[in-house]
C-alpha positions as CSV (number, residue, x, y, z in Angstrom):
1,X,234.4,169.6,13.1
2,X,236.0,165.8,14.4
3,X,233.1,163.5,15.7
4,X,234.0,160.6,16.9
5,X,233.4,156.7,19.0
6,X,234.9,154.2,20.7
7,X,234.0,151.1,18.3
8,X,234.2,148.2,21.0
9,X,235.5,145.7,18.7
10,X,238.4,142.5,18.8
11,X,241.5,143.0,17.6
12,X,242.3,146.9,18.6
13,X,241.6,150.2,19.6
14,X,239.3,151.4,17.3
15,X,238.4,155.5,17.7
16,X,236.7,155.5,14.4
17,X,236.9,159.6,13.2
18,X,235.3,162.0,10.5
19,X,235.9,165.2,9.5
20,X,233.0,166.7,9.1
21,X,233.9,170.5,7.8
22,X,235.6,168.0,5.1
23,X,233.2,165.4,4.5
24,X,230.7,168.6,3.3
25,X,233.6,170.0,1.3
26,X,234.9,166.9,-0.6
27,X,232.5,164.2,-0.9
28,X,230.2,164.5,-3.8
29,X,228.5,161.0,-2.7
30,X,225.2,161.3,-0.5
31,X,225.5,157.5,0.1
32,X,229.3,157.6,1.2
33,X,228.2,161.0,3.7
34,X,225.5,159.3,4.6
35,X,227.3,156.0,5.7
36,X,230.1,158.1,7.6
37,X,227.9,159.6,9.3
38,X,225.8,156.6,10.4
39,X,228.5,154.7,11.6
40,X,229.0,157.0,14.6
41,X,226.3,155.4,16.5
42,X,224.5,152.3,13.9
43,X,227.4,150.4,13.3
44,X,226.4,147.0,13.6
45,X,228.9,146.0,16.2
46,X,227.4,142.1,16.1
47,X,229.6,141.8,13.2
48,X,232.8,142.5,14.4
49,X,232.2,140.7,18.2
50,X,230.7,137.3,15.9
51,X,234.3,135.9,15.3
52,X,233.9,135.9,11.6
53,X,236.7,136.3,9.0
54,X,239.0,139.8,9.1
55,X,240.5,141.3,6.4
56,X,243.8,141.8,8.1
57,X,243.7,138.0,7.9
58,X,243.4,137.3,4.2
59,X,247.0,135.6,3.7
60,X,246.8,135.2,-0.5
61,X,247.4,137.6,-3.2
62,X,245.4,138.9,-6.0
63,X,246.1,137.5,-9.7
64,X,247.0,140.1,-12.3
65,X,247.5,143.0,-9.6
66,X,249.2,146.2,-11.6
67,X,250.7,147.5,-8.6
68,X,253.1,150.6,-8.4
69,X,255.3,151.9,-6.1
70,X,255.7,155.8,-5.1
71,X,258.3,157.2,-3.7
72,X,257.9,160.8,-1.9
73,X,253.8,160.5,-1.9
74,X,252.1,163.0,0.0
75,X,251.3,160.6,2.3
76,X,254.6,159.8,2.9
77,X,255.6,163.1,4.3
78,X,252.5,163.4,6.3
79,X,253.5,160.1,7.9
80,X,256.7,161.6,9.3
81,X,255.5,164.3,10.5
82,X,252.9,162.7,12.3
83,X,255.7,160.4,14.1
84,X,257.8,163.3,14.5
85,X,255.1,165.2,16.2
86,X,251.6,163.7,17.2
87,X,251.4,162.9,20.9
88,X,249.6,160.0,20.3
89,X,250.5,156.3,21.8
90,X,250.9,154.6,18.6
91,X,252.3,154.6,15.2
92,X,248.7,153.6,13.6
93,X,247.2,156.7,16.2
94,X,249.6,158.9,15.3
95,X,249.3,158.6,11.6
96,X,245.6,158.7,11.5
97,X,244.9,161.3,13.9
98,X,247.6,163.3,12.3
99,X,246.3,163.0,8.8
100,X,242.5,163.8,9.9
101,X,243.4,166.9,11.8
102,X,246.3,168.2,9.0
103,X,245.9,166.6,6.0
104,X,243.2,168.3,3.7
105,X,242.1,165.4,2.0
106,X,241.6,162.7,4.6
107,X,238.2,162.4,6.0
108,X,237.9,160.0,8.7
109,X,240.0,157.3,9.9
110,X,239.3,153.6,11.7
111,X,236.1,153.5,9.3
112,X,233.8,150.5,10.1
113,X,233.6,148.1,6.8
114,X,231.6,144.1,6.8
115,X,230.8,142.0,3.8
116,X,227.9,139.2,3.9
117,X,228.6,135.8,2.5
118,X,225.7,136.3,-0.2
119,X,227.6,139.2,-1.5
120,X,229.9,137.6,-3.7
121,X,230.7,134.4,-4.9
122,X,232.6,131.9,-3.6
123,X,233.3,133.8,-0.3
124,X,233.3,130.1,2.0
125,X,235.8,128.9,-0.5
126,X,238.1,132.2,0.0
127,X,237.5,132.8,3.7
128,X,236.8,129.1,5.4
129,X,233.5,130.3,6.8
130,X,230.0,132.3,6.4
131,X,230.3,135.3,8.9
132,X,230.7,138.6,7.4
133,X,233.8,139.4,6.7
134,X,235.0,142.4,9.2
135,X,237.8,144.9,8.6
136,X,238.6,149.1,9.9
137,X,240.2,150.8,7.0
138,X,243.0,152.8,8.6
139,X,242.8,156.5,6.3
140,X,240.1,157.7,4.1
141,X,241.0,160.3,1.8
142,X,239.5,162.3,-1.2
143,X,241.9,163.0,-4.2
144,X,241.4,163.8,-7.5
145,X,237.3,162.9,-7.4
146,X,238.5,159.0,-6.7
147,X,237.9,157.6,-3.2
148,X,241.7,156.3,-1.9
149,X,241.5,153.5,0.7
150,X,244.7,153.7,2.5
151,X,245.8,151.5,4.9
152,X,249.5,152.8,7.2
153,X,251.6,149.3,6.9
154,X,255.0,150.2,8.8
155,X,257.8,148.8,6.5
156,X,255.6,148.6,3.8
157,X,258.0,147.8,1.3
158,X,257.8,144.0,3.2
159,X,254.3,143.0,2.9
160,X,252.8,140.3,1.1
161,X,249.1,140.7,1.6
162,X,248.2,144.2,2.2
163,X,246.8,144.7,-1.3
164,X,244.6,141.6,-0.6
165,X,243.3,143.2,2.2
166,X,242.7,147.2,0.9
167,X,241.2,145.5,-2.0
168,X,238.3,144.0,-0.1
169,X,237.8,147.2,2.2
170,X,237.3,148.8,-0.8
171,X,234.5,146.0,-2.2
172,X,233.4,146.5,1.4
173,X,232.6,150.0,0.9
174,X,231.3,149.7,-2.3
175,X,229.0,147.4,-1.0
176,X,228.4,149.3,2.2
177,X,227.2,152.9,0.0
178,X,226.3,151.0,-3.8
179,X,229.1,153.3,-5.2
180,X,230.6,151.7,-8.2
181,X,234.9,150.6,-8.0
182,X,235.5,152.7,-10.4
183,X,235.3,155.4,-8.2
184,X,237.7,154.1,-6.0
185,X,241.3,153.3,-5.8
186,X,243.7,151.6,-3.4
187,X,246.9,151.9,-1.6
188,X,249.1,151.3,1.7
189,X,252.4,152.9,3.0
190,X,254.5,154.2,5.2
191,X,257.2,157.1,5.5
192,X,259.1,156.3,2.9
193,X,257.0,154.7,0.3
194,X,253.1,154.4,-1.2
195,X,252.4,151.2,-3.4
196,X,248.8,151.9,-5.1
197,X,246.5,150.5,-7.4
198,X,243.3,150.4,-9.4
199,X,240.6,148.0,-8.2
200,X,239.5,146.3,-11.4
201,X,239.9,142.8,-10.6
202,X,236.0,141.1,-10.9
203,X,234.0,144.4,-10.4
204,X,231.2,141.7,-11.5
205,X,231.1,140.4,-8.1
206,X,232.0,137.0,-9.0
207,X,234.8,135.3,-7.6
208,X,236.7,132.5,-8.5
209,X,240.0,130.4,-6.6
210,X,241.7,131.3,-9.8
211,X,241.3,134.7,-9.4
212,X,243.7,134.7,-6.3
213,X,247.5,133.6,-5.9
């Protein structure tokens, strides 16, 4: 039912986690199955170890961004339960492994994500180097036929960036399985409050300064 590995990369403790029983049920995407399922034991851990650019580490915002805050999400709740009642070490632990194991939309957790230079435009400019760009997207759920990139963000309410950063896990994954943005959407959160959005900005692949704040 839960697979999962011990991805041996900087930055964390990264138990990457899928839901298989859900995966079957949920995903109508071969390519996104496919990928979840590869990444148990082909992620290319080079990548990661190669001291390229991270997502978490984006510090500028994106132009135009219609984002919207929710109060009393589902995600919300299952948040504080999790830090009511998961035995796990962390807050980041206990969310995800709560959410894979109760949640009936969330289908794996820590999921493996890079971005090539060549991929889009401009990506020296916007990152200060050539490396992919790495990142671990905290919760991946299945709602409504959309793919939701969540990330947990403790006092969520406070950051700056974090749309920044879902934003490019979710080109990331695009990238990663050739499924198109408009399949996807985008959010972070924690116990009290989800801020989400839709991905629109550039689905061209072209990118411009301009286009970020």
């Amino acid at each position: 039912m839960i697979k999962q590995t011990y991805l041996q990369h900087p930055g964390g403790q990264y138990f990457y986690r899928i839901h298989g029983i859900k995966i079957d049920r949920l995903v109508v995407w071969n390519a996104l199955k496919s990928y979840l399922h590869d990444m148990l034991d082909k992620c290319p851990d080079a990548y990661f170890n190669d001291n390229g650019p991270r997502c978490s580490m984006a510090k500028f915002k994106l132009a135009d961004l219609d984002l919207k805050s929710i109060a009393g999400h589902e995600v919300n709740s299952l948040t504080k339960n999790a830090l009511k009642y998961s035995n796990e070490d962390t807050a980041h632990s206990k969310v995800e492994s709560y959410m894979l194991e109760h949640d009936g939309n969330t289908i794996a957790v820590e999921v493996p994500l890079w971005l090539h230079a060549n991929e889009i435009g401009n990506f020296k400019e916007l990152f200060k180097d050539t490396k992919p760009l790495t990142g671990h997207v905290d919760v991946l759920r299945i709602e409504d036929g959309k793919i939701w990139i969540w990330d947990y963000k403790p006092n969520a309410h406070r950051e700056k960036f974090a749309a920044t950063q879902i934003y490019f896990y979710t080109l990331m994954m695009s990238k990663r399985t050739g499924i198109g943005m408009e399949h996807f959407r985008c959010g972070y959160f924690d116990d009290k409050n989800a801020f989400v959005y839709k991905p629109e900005l550039k689905m061209s692949g072209s990118y411009e300064l301009k286009d970020f704040i």
